[in-house]
MISE-260840 format. One record per residue (C-alpha): residue number from 0; residue in one letter; chain; y, z, x. Coordinates in steps of 0.001 Angstrom, whole numbers, always signed. Last residue first. Example, Ala and Ser with C-alpha at 12.3 -4.5 7.8 and 13.67 -1.06 7.14 Angstrom:
2
KEVEX  1  S  A  -1060  +7140  +13670
KEVEX  0  A  A  -4500  +7800  +12300
! end
This chain:
153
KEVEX  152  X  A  -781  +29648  +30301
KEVEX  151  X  A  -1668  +26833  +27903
KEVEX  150  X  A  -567  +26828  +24354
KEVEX  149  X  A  +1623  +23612  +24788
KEVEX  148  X  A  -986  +21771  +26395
KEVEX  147  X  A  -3188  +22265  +23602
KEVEX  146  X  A  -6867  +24174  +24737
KEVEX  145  X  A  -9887  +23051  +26083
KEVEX  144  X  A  -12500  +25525  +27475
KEVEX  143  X  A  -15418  +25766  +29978
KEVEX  142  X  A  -14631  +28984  +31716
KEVEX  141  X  A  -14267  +27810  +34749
KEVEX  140  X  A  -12516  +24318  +34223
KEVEX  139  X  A  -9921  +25719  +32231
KEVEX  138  X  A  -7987  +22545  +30453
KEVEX  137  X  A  -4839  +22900  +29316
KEVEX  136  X  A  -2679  +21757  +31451
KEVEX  135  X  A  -5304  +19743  +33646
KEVEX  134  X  A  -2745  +19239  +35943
KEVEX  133  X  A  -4129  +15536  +36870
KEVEX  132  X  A  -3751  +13281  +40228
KEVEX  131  X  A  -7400  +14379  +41924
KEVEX  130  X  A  -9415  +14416  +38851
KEVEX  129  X  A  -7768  +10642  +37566
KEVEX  128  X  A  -11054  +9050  +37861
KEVEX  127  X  A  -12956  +11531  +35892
KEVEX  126  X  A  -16580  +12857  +36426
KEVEX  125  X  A  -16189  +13404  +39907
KEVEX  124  X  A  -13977  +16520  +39281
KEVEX  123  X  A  -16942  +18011  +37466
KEVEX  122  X  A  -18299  +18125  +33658
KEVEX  121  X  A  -15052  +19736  +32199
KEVEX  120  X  A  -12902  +17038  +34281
KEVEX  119  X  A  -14979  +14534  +31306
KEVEX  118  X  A  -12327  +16292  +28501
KEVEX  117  X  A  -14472  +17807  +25692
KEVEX  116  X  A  -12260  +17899  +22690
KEVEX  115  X  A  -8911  +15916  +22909
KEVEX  114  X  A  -10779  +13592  +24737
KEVEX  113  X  A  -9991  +12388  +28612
KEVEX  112  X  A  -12468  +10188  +29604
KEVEX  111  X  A  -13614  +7006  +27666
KEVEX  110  X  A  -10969  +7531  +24404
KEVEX  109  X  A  -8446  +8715  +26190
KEVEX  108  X  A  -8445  +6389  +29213
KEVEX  107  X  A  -8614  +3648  +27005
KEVEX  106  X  A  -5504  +4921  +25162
KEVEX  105  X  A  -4098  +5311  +28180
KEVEX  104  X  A  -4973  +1643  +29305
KEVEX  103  X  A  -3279  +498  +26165
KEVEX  102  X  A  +347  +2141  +26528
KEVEX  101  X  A  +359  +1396  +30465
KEVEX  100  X  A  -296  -2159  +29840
KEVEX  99  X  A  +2076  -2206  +27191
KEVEX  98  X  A  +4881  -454  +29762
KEVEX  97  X  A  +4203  -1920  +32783
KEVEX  96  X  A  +7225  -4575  +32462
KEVEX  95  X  A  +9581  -1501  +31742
KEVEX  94  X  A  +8515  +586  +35182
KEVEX  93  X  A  +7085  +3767  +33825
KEVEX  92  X  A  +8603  +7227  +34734
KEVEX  91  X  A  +11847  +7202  +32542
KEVEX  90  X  A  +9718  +5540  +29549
KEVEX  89  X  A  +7262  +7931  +30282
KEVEX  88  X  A  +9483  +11293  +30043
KEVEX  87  X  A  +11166  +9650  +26937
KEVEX  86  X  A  +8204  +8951  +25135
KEVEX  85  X  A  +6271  +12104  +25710
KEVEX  84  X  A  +9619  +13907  +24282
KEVEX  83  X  A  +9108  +11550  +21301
KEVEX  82  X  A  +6079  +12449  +20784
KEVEX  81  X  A  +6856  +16311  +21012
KEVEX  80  X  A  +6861  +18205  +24266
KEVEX  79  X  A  +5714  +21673  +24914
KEVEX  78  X  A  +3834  +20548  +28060
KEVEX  77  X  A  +6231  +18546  +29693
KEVEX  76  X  A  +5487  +15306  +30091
KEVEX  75  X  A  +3818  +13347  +33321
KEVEX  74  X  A  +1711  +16634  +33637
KEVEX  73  X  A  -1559  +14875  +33610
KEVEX  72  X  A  -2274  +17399  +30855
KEVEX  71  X  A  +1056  +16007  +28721
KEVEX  70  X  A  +634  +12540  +29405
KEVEX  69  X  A  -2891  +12693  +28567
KEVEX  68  X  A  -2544  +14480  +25091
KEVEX  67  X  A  +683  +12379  +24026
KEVEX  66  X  A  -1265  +9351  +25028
KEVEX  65  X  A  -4195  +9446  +23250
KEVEX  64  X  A  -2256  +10762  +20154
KEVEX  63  X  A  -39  +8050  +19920
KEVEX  62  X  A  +2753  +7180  +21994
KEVEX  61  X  A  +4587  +3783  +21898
KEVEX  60  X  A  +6173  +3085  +25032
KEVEX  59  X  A  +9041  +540  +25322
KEVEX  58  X  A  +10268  -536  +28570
KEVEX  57  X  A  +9857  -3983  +28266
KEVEX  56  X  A  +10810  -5216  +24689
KEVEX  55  X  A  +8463  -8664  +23925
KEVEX  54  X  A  +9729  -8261  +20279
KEVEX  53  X  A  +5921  -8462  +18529
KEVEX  52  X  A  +3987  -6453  +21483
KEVEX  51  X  A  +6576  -3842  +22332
KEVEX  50  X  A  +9256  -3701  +19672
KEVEX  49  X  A  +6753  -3745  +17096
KEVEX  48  X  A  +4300  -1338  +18915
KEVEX  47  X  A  +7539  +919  +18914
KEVEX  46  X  A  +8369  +672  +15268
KEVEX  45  X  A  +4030  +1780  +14558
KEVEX  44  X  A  +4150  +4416  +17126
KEVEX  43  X  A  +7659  +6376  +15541
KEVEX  42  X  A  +6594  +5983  +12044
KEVEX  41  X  A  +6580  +2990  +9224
KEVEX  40  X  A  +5223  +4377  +6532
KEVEX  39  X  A  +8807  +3990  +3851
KEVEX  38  X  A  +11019  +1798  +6005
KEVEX  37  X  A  +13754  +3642  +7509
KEVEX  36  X  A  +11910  +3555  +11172
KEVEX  35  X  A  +11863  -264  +11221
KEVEX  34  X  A  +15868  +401  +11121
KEVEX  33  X  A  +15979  +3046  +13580
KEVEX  32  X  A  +13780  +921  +15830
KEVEX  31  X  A  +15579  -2426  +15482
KEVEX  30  X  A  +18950  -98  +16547
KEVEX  29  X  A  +17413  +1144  +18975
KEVEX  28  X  A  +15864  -1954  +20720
KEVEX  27  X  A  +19223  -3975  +20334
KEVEX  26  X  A  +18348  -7239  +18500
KEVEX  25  X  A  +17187  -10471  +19950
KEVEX  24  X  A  +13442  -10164  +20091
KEVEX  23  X  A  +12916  -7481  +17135
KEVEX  22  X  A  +15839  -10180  +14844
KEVEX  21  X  A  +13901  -13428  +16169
KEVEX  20  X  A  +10803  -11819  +14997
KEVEX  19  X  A  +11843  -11358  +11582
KEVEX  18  X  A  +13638  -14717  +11170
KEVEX  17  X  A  +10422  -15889  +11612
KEVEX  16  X  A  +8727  -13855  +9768
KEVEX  15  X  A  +10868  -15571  +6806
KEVEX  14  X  A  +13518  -14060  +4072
KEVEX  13  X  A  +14665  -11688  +6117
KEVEX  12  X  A  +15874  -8336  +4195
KEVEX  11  X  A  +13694  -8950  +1255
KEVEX  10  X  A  +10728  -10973  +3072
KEVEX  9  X  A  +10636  -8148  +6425
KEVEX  8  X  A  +11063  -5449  +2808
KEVEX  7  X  A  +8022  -6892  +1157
KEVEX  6  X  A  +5751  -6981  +4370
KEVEX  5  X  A  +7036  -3026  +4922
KEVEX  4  X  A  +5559  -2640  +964
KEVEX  3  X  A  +2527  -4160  +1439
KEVEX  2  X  A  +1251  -2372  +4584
KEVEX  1  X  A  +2344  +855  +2595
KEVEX  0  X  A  +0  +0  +0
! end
């Protein structure tokens, strides 16, 4: 329903896709993402995905849960920080260009290795590529146990 009614407002306020895409390519990023953000079910991750992989806009990172989770326990972000917090902190950190990749291979990453759960540092520092670069905020190797970011010691 929701998919419907952000395709209905790109044909109100547009009248093509075309004209759609020109206005996410040619447009201000912030100013396309407060107004994809004003349509009813469109949230922080979807607008930025827009700008990223429909606009072309370097230097946007959408964050989802994958990556608010590892940017946090990498210790990229802070550890109290909201999505858009994680945004800022990797859109300061990640060169513009390197932006989608970085967005996708995090997900990856979270998916494969670094669960919200049962992180793959839990079964040894060889079990996760990153071992040697990560915080683990949040993770307590010893006693087996995962924990928010934000609520870690």
């Amino acid at each position: 329903r929701m998919i419907q009614e952000a395709a209905e407002w790109v044909r109100s306020e547009f009248g093509a896709e075309t004209a759609f895409d020109a206005y996410v390519r040619e447009t201000e990023p912030a100013t396309v993402r407060d107004e994809l953000l004003s349509v009813h079910g469109v949230g922080p991750k979807t607008a930025d995905c827009v700008l990223l992989f429909a606009g072309g806009q370097d230097g946007v990172f959408p964050v989802d849960t994958h990556v608010h989770r590892i940017s946090r326990r990498l210790g990229i972000a802070p550890p109290e920080a909201d999505h858009e917090g994680v945004r800022e902190a990797l859109e300061a950190a990640v060169p513009g260009p390197k932006c989608g990749f970085g967005h996708t291979a995090m997900i990856q990453f979270g998916r494969e290795y670094c669960s919200a759960r049962k992180p793959a540092c839990l079964d040894g520092p060889e079990a996760c590529p990153l071992a040697a670069d990560c915080d683990r905020v949040g993770v307590d190797i010893e006693a087996q146990s995962v924990v928010d970011p934000a609520e870690a010691d």
